[in-house]
C-alpha positions as CSV (number, residue, x, y, z in Angstrom):
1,X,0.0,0.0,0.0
2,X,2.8,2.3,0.7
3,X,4.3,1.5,-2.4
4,X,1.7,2.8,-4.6
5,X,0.7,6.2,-2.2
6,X,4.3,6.6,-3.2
7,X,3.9,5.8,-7.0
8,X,0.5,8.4,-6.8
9,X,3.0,10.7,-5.0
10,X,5.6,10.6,-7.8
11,X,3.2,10.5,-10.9
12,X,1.1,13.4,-9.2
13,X,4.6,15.7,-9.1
14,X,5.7,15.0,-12.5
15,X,2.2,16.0,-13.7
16,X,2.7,19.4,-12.5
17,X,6.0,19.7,-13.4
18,X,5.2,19.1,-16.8
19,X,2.1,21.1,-16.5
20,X,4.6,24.0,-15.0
21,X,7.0,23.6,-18.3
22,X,4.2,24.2,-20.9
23,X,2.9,27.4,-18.8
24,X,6.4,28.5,-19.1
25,X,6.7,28.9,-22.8
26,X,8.4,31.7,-24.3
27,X,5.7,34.7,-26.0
28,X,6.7,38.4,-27.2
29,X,5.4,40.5,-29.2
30,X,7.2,40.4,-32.6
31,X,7.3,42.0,-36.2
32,X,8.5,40.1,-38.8
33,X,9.3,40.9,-42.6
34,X,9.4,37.6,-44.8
35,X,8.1,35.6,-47.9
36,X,4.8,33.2,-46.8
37,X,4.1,30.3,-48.1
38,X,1.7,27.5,-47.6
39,X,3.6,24.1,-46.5
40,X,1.6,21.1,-45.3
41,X,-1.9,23.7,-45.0
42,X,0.1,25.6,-42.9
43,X,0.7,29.2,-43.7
44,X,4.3,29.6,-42.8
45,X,6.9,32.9,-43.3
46,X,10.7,32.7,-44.0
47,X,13.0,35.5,-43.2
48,X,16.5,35.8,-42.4
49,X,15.8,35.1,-38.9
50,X,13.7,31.8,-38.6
51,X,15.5,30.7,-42.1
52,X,12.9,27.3,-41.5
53,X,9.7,29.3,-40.8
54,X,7.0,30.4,-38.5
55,X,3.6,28.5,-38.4
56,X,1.2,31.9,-39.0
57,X,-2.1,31.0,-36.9
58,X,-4.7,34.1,-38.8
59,X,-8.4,34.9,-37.6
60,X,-11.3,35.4,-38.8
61,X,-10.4,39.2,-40.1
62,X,-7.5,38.0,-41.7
63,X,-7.2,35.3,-44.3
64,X,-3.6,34.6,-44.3
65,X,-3.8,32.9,-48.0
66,X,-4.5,36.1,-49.9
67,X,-0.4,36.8,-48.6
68,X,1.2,33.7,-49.7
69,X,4.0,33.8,-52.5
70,X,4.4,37.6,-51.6
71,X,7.1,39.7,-49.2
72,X,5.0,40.7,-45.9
73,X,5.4,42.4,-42.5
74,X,3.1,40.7,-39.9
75,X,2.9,41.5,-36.3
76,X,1.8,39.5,-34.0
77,X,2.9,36.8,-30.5
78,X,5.5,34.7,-31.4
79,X,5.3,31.4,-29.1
80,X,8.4,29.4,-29.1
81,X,7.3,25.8,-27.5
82,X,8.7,23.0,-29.0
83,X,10.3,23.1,-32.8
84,X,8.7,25.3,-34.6
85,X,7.9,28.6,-33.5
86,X,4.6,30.2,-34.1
87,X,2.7,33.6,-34.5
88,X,-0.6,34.5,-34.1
89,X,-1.4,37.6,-36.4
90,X,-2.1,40.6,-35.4
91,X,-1.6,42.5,-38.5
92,X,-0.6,42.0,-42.0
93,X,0.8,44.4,-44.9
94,X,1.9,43.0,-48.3
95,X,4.9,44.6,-49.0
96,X,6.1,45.0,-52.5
97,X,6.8,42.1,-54.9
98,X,6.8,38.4,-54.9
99,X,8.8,35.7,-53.6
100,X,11.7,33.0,-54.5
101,X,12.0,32.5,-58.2
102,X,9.5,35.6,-58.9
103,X,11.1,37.9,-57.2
104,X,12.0,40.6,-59.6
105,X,9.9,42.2,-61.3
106,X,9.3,45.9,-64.0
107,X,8.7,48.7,-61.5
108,X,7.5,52.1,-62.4
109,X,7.8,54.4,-59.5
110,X,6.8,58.3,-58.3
111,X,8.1,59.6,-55.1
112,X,10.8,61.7,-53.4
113,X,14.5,60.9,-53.8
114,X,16.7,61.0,-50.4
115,X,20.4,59.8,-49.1
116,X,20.1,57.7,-46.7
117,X,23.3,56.4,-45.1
118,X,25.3,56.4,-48.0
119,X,22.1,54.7,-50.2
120,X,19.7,56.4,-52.2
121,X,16.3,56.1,-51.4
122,X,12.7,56.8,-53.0
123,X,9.6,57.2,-50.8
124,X,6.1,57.0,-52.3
125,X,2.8,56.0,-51.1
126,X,3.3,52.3,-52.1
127,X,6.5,52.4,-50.1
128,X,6.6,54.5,-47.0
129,X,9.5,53.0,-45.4
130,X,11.5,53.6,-48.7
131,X,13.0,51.3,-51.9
132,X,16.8,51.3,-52.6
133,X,18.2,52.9,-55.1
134,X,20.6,51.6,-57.2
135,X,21.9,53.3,-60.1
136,X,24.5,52.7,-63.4
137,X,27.6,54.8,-64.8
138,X,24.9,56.5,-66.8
139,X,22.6,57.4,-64.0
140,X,23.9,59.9,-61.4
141,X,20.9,58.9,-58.7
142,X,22.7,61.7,-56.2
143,X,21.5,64.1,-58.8
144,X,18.0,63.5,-58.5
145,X,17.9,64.2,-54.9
146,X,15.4,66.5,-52.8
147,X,13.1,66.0,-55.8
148,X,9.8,64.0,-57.1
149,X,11.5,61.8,-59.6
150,X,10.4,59.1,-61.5
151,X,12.0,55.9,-61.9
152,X,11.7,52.4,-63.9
153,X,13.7,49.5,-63.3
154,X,13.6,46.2,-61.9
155,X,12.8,45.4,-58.3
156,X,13.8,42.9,-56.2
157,X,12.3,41.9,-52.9
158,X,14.3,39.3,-51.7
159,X,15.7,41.0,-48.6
160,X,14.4,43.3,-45.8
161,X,14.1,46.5,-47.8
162,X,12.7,46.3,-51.6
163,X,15.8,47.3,-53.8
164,X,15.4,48.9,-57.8
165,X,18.0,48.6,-60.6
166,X,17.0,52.3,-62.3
167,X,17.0,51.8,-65.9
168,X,15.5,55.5,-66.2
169,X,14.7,58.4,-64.4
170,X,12.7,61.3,-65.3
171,X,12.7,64.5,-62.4
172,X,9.0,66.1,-62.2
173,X,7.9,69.2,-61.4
174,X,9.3,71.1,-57.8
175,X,11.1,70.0,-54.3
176,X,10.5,67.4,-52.2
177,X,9.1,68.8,-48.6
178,X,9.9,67.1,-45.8
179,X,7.4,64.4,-44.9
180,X,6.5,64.4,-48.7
181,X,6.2,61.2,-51.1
């Protein structure tokens, strides 16, 4: 008999030891940039980061399929128990372009020309936080700067910030203000 009070004993602690672990599972708040995909059924977003993925658990507001095969910024709780970690959604915005293979693609763009730590940089409505710049021997981007300009090239979104190859750029009419696109 006092064998198995002691076997209940034991079985009861490990129960809520284990029950202890689970309730100890790493969630923050996170932001993430990445291309999503769907794997398994599973909406799931690679970025430099969590090179494997995050599982992406949506609601009923937000129907993470419409996303997948494009570069997005979610926010959202990132759980970490067990392998693979995962995010409840918060928030999505499709940022520009598509993923993997399709990832470049002919860009025509409008907005305000700026240095930016040694890079050139466009803002516009499509892109508030900014595309990079790069230019050729023939184009002098530095030129175009502090003004509404007009670019086409190729843009590629396969790291954190969309960059365009300028093939042309045409200035438009006055100054950029600041807080302008």
């Amino acid at each position: 008999m006092r064998k198995l009070a002691t076997g209940m004993l034991v079985f009861a602690l490990s129960c809520m030891c284990a029950s202890a672990q689970t309730s100890k599972m790493a969630v923050e708040k996170s932001t993430m940039t990445g291309c999503m995909t769907d794997k398994g059924g599973h909406m799931m977003m690679m970025s430099k980061e969590h090179p494997d993925g995050v599982m992406l658990m949506g609601s009923d507001k937000i129907d993470l399929k419409a996303y997948s095969g494009f570069m997005n910024q979610v926010v959202g709780t990132i759980s970490t128990t067990g392998g693979t970690p995962t995010l409840q959604v918060a928030s999505i915005k499709k940022m520009t372009g598509k993923c993997g293979a399709m990832a470049e693609e002919k860009s025509t763009m409008t907005g305000c020309m700026t240095e930016k730590g040694g890079h050139m940089m466009m803002m516009s409505t499509e892109h508030p936080d900014g595309v990079m710049l790069m230019g050729s021997d023939k184009i002098d981007l530095k030129a175009y700067s502090g003004f509404r300009n007009q670019v086409v090239g190729t843009i590629s979104t396969t790291g954190g910030t969309p960059t365009l190859q300028v093939v042309s750029i045409k200035k438009m009419t006055g100054k950029c203000d600041k807080g302008s696109m």
